[in-house]
C-alpha positions in Angstrom: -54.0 19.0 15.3 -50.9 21.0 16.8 -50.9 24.4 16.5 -47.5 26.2 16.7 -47.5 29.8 17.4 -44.2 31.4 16.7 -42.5 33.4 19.9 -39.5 34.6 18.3 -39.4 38.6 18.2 -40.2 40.1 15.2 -38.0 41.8 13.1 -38.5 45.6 12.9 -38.7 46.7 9.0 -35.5 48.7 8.1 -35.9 52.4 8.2 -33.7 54.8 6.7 -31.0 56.4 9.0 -32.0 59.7 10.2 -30.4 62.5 7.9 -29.4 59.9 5.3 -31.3 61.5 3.0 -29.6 65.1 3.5 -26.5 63.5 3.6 -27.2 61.9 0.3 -28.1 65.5 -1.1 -25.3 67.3 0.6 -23.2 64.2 -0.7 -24.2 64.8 -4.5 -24.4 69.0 -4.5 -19.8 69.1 -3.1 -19.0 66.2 -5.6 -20.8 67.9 -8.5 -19.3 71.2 -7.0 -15.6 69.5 -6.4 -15.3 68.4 -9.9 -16.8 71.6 -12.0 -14.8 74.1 -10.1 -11.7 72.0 -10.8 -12.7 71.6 -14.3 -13.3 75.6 -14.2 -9.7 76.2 -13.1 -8.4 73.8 -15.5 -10.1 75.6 -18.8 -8.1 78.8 -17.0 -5.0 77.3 -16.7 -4.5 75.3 -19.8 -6.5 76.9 -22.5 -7.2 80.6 -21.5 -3.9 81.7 -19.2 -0.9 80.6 -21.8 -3.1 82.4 -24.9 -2.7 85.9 -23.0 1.6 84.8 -22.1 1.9 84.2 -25.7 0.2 87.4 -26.8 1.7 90.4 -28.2 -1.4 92.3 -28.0 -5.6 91.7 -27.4 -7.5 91.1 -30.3 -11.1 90.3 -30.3 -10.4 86.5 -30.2 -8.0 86.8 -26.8 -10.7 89.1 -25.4 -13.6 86.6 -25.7 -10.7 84.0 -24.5 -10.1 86.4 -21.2 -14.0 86.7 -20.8 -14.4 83.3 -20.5 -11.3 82.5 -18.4 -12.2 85.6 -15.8 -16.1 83.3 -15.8 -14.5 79.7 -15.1 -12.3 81.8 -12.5 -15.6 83.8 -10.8 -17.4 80.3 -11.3 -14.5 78.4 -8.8 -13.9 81.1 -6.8 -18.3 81.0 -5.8 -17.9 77.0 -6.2 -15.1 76.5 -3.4 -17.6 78.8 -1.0 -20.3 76.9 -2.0 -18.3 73.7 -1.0 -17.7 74.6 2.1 -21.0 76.1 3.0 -23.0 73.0 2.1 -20.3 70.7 4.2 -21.1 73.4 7.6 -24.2 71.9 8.9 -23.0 68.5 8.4 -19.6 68.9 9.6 -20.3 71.6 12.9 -21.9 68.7 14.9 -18.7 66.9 14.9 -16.1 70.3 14.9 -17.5 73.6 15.3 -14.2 74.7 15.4 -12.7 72.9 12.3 -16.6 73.6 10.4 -16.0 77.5 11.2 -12.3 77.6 10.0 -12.8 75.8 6.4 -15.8 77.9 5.9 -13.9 81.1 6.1 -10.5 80.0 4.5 -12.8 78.8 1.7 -14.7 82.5 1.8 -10.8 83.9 1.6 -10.1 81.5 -1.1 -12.4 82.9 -3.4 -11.7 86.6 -2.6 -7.9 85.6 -3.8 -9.1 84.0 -6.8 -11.4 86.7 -7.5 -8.1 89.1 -8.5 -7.4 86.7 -11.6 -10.7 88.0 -12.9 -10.7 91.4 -12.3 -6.7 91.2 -14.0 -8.5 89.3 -17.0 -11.7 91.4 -17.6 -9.6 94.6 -17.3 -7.4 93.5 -20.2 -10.1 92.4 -22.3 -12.0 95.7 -21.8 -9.3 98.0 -23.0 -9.8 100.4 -20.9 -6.7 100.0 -19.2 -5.2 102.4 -21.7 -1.8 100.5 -23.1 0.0 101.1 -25.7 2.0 98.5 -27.8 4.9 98.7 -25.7 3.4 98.6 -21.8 1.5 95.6 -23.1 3.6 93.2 -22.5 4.4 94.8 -18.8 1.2 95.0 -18.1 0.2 91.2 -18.8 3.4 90.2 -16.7 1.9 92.0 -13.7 -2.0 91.0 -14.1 0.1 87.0 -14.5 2.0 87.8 -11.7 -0.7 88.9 -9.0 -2.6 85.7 -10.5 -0.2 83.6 -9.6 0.6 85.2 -6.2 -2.8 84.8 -5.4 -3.7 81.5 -6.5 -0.8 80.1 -4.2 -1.7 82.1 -1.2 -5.2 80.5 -2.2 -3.9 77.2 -2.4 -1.9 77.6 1.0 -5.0 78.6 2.9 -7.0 75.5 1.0 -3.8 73.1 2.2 -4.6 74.2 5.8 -8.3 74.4 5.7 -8.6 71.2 3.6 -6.5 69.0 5.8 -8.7 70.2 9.0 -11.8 68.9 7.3 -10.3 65.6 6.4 -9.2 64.7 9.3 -12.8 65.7 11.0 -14.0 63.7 7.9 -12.4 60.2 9.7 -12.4 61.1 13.1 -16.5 62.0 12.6 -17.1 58.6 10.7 -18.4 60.2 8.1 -16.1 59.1 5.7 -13.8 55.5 5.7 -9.9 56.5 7.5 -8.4 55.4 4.5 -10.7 58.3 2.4 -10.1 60.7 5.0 -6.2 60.2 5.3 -5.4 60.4 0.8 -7.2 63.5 1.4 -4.7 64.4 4.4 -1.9 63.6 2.3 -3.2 65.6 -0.6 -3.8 68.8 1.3 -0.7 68.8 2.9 1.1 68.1 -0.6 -1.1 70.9 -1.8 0.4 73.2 1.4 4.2 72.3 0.4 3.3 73.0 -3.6 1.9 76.5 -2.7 4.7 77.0 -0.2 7.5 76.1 -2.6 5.6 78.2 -6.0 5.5 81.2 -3.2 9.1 80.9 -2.6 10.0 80.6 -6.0 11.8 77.2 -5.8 10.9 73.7 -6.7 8.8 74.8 -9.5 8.3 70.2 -11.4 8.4 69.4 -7.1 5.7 71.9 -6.6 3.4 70.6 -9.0 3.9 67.0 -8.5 2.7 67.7 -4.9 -0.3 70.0 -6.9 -1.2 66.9 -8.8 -1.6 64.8 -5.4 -4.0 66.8 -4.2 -5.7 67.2 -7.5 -6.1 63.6 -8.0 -8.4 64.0 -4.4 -10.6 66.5 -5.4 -11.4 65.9 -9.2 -11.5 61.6 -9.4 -11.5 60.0 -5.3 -13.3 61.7 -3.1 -16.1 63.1 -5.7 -16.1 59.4 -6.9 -16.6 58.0 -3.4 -19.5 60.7 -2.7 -21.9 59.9 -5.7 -20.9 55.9 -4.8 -21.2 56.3 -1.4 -22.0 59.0 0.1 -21.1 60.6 3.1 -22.4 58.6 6.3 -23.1 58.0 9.5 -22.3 55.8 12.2 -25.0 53.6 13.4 -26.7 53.6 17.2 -25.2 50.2 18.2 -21.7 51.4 16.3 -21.5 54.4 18.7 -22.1 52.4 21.7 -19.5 50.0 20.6 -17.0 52.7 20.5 -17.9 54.0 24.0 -17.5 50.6 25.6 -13.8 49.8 23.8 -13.0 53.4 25.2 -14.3 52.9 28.6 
């Protein structure tokens, strides 16, 4: 009897890409944190923020309102850190430079949204001291520096935002098309904060908010608990080097 001994090389079993497994955590902790801090902002904007316009004076109900509203607003302003702090050791191999930037515009974010709080928690405290009459004066200028600094916020997260997407594509560790909606929706966000701070284009400014919104709360959350960020393979990279060269 024939014996046949197979000479073909064996297949090596499949190992997991190195850092796939970080990148799978990393992935899950900015999508979890993308979403809530939006969510956060939201419960400010359109429960807690047109209560105190409407309000003549702080009762106990608006008080308990304002605390909660100055906790989602302390909540995104540590979230949007935290975003960017967990994407720094996976984005700094591919951009120091970019990496560094959306870390502290992120950091600066946060201080700026910080002053909606302290505006909040002083009203609800009473111990700013106002009579009936200031009341109303004094809500129009705790609304007013919210809304100046929420749009300087917003400006610095257009620039900041739009660096990391791009590093996103160019690094591979997201698809182009992923990397370029959140281009466009940073950039949006940019001309929305830019119009709000000059006082014009108030339905134009936030159409170009919603672009940017759509990004952070549904796509690129979505895409990270699907997908995941990634990275490109050994035999990808020297592909790429030999079209280059």
């Amino acid at each position: 009897m024939t014996s046949f001994v197979n000479l073909s090389t064996p297949r090596a079993p499949k190992t997991p890409e190195p850092g796939g497994l970080r990148l799978r955590s990393v992935s899950r902790v900015v999508a979890v944190l993308f979403v809530t801090t939006m969510l956060a902002g939201m419960v400010d904007a359109y429960a807690v923020a047109p209560r105190l316009e409407a309000a003549s004076n702080v009762d106990a109900a608006l008080a308990t309102q304002l605390v909660v509203g100055a906790l989602c607003v302390i909540f995104m302003a540590i979230g949007v850190v935290g975003i960017a702090t967990t994407l720094y050791p996976v984005l700094r191999p591919h951009g120091e430079t970019v990496a560094v930037t959306y870390v502290a515009f992120r950091a600066m974010e946060g201080v700026l949204l910080s002053a909606g709080a302290v505006g909040y928690l002083a009203l609800a405290s009473g111990d700013v001291g106002l009579g009936p009459d200031s009341f109303g004066v004094a809500v129009a200028w705790v609304i007013s520096v919210k809304t100046v600094s929420f749009l300087v916020a917003m400006t610095l997260l257009g620039v900041g935002g739009t660096l990391m997407c791009r590093l996103l594509g160019t690094s591979g560790l997201t698809p182009r098309w992923l990397s370029w909606w959140g281009v466009l929706g940073y950039v949006s966000l940019l001309v929305s904060a830019v119009l709000g701070l000059a006082g014009i284009g108030d339905a134009t400014a936030q159409l170009l908010y919603v672009v940017g919104g759509v990004w952070e709360l549904v796509v690129f959350p979505g895409w990270l608990l699907a997908k995941g960020l990634r990275t490109l393979r050994t035999d990808d990279r020297e592909l790429g080097r030999s079209i280059q060269h």
